[in-house]
C-alpha positions in Angstrom: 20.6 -18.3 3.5 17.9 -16.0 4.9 16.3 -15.0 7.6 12.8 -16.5 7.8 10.7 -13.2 7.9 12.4 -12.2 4.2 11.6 -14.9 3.2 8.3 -15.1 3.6 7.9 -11.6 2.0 10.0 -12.4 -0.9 8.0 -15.6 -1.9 4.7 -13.1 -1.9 3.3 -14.4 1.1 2.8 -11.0 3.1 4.4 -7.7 3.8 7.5 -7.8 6.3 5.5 -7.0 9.2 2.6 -9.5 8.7 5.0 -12.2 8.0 6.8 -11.6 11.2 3.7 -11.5 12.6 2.6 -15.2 10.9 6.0 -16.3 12.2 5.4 -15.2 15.5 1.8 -16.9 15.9 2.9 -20.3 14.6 1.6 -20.3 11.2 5.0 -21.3 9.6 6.5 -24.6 9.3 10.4 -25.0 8.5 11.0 -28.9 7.6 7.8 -30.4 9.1 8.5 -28.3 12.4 7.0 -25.2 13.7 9.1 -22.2 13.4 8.1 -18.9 15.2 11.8 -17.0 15.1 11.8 -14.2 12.4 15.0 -14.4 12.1 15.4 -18.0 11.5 17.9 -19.1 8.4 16.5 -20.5 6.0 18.8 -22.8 3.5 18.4 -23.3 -0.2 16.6 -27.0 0.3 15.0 -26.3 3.3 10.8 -27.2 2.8 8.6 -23.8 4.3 5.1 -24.0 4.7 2.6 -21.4 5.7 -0.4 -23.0 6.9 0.0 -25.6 5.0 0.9 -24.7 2.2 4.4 -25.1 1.0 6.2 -21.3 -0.3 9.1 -21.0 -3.0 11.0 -17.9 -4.2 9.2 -16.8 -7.8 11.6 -17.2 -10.7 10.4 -13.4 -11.9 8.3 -10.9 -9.6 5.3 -8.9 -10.6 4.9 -5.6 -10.2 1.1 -4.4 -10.7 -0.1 -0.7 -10.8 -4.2 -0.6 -10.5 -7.1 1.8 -10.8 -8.6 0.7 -7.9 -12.7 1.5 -7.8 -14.6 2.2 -4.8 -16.1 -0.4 -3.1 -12.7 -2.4 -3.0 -11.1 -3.2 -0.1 -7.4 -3.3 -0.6 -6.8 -6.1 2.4 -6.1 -10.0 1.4 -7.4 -10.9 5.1 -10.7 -9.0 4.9 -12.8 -12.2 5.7 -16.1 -10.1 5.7 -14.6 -7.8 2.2 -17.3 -9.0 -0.6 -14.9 -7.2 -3.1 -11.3 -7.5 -3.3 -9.0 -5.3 -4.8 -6.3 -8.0 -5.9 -9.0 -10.0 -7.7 -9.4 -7.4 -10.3 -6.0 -8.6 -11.6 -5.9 -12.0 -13.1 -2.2 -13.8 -13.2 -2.7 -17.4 -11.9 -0.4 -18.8 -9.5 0.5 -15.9 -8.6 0.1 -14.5 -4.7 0.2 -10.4 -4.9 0.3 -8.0 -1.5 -0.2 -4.7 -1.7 2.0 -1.7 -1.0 0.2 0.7 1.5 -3.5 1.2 1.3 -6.6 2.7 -0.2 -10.0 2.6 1.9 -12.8 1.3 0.6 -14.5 4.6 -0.4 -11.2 5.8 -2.1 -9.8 5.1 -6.1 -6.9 5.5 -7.6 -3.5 4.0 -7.8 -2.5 0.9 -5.8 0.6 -0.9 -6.6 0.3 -4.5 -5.9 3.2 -7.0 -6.3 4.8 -10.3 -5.2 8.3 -8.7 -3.9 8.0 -8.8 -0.1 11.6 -5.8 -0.3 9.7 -4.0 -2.5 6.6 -3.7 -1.4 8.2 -2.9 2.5 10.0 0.1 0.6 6.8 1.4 -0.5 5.3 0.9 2.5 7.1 2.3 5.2 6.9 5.8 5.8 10.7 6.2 6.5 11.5 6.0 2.8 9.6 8.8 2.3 7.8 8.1 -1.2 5.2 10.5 -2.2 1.6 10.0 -2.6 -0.4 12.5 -4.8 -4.0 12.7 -4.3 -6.7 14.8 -6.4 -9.8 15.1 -3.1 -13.1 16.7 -3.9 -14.7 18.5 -0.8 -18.0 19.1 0.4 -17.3 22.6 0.4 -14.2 24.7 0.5 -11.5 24.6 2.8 -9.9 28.2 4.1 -6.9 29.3 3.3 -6.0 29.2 7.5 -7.1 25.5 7.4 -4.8 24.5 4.2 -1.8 26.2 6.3 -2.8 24.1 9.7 -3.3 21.0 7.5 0.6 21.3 6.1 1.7 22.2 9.8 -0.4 19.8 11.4 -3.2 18.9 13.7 -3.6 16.4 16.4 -6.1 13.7 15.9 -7.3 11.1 18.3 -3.2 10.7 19.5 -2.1 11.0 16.4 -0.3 13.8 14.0 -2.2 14.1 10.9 -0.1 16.6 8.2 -0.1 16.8 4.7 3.4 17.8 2.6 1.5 20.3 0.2 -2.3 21.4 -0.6 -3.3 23.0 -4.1 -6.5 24.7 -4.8 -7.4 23.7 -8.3 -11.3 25.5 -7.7 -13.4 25.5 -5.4 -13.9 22.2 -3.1 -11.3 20.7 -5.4 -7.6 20.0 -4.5 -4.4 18.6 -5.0 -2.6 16.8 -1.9 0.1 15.6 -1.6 1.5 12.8 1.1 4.4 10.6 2.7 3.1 8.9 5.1 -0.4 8.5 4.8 -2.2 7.4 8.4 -5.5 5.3 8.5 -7.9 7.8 6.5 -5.4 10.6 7.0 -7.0 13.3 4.1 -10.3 12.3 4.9 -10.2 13.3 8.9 -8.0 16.1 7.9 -10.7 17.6 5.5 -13.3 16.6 8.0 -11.6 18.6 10.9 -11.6 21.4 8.6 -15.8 21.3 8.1 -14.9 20.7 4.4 -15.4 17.0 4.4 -13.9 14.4 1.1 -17.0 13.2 -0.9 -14.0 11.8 -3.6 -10.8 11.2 -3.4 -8.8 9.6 -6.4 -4.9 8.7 -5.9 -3.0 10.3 -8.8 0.5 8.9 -8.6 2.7 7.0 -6.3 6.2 8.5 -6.5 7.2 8.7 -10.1 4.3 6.0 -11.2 1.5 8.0 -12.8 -2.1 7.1 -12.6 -2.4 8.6 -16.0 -4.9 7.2 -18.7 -5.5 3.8 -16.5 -9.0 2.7 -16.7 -10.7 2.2 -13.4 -10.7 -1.4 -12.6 -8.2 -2.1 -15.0 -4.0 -2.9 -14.1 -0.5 -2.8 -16.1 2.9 -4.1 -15.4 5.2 -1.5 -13.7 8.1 -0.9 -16.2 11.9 -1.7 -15.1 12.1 2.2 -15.2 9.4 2.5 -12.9 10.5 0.2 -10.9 14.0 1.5 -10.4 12.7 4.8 -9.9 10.2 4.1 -7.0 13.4 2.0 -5.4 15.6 4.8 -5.6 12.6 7.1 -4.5 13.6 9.8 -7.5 10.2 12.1 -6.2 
């Protein structure tokens, strides 16, 4: 037995908030009848169906790391996206969600995977998993604005901060994250008057971006794995 929303996430159908939010909005069917509590138990031979379409808990889950180019859009429910980031990886019958995002305009790391826990972990900032970023500026940002950006600013209701900022040379850093808020580095940089013209994810905790081609994908080892779940920054 388990409750409906987990279950949803760990057949790969969403992340634990949209498949509450799925629930919620009628989409799921629980033996032929609507079921819209979250926290509905769900037994071994009960039939669910997401608009449907009926879900079963994978025998194995996947755990993806991409190089995600620009011009992808990282969102499964992007009607109007003409490029999808989860298309660039190619394993059949199989329904990936990814942890977090990447705007369009933004590369780098993305971990996709079909493990609703694990891809919650990553996701919420409480776990606290860290996010290295390598952003190229428009120009260079002071050393007064690198302090405010680590101690934070407010920005449109919101507070934007960064855990650490590297100069590596002029109108080229190193930033590090743990939250990471819609566009967070790029209106940071921007408030600064050195805006991003690049900015290429680097690592995701432990998980390296290393020698990946852009475009191209690997399986997460079970060392990689374990290390993102015990969050070993």
């Amino acid at each position: 037995m388990m409750n409906l929303v987990k279950y949803l996430s760990n057949c790969g159908a969403a992340s634990r908030r949209k498949s509450e939010e799925l629930i919620r909005s009628g989409h799921v069917a629980v033996d032929g009848n609507i079921e819209c509590d979250p926290a509905f138990k769900v037994a071994e031979n009960m039939a669910v169906m997401l608009d449907g379409v009926q879900l079963s808990l994978p025998e194995m889950h996947h755990y993806i790391l991409l190089h995600k180019p620009r011009g992808y859009v990282c969102s499964n429910a992007d009607a109007h996206a003409e490029k999808l980031a989860v298309e660039l990886i190619d394993i059949p019958g199989v329904r990936l969600v990814s942890a977090g995002r990447l705007d369009k305009e933004s590369e780098g790391a993305i971990i996709f995977s079909d493990d609703g826990e694990f891809i919650n972990f990553l996701a919420h900032p409480r776990y606290g998993v860290l996010k290295r970023y390598e952003v190229f500026t428009v120009r260079p940002i002071t050393l007064a604005w690198q302090k405010k950006m680590v101690s934070g600013i407010t920005d449109e209701g919101e507070n934007l901060k960064v855990i650490a900022i590297k100069e590596l040379e002029p109108c080229r850093y190193e930033i590090t994250l743990n939250e990471g808020k819609k566009r967070e580095i790029r209106r940071l940089t921007a408030a600064a008057g050195a805006p991003t013209r690049r900015l290429i994810r680097k690592s995701i905790g432990k998980v390296e971006l290393g020698k990946l081609p852009c475009g191209k994908y690997r399986e997460l080892s079970a060392d990689e794995v374990r290390l993102l779940l015990t969050n070993t920054n």
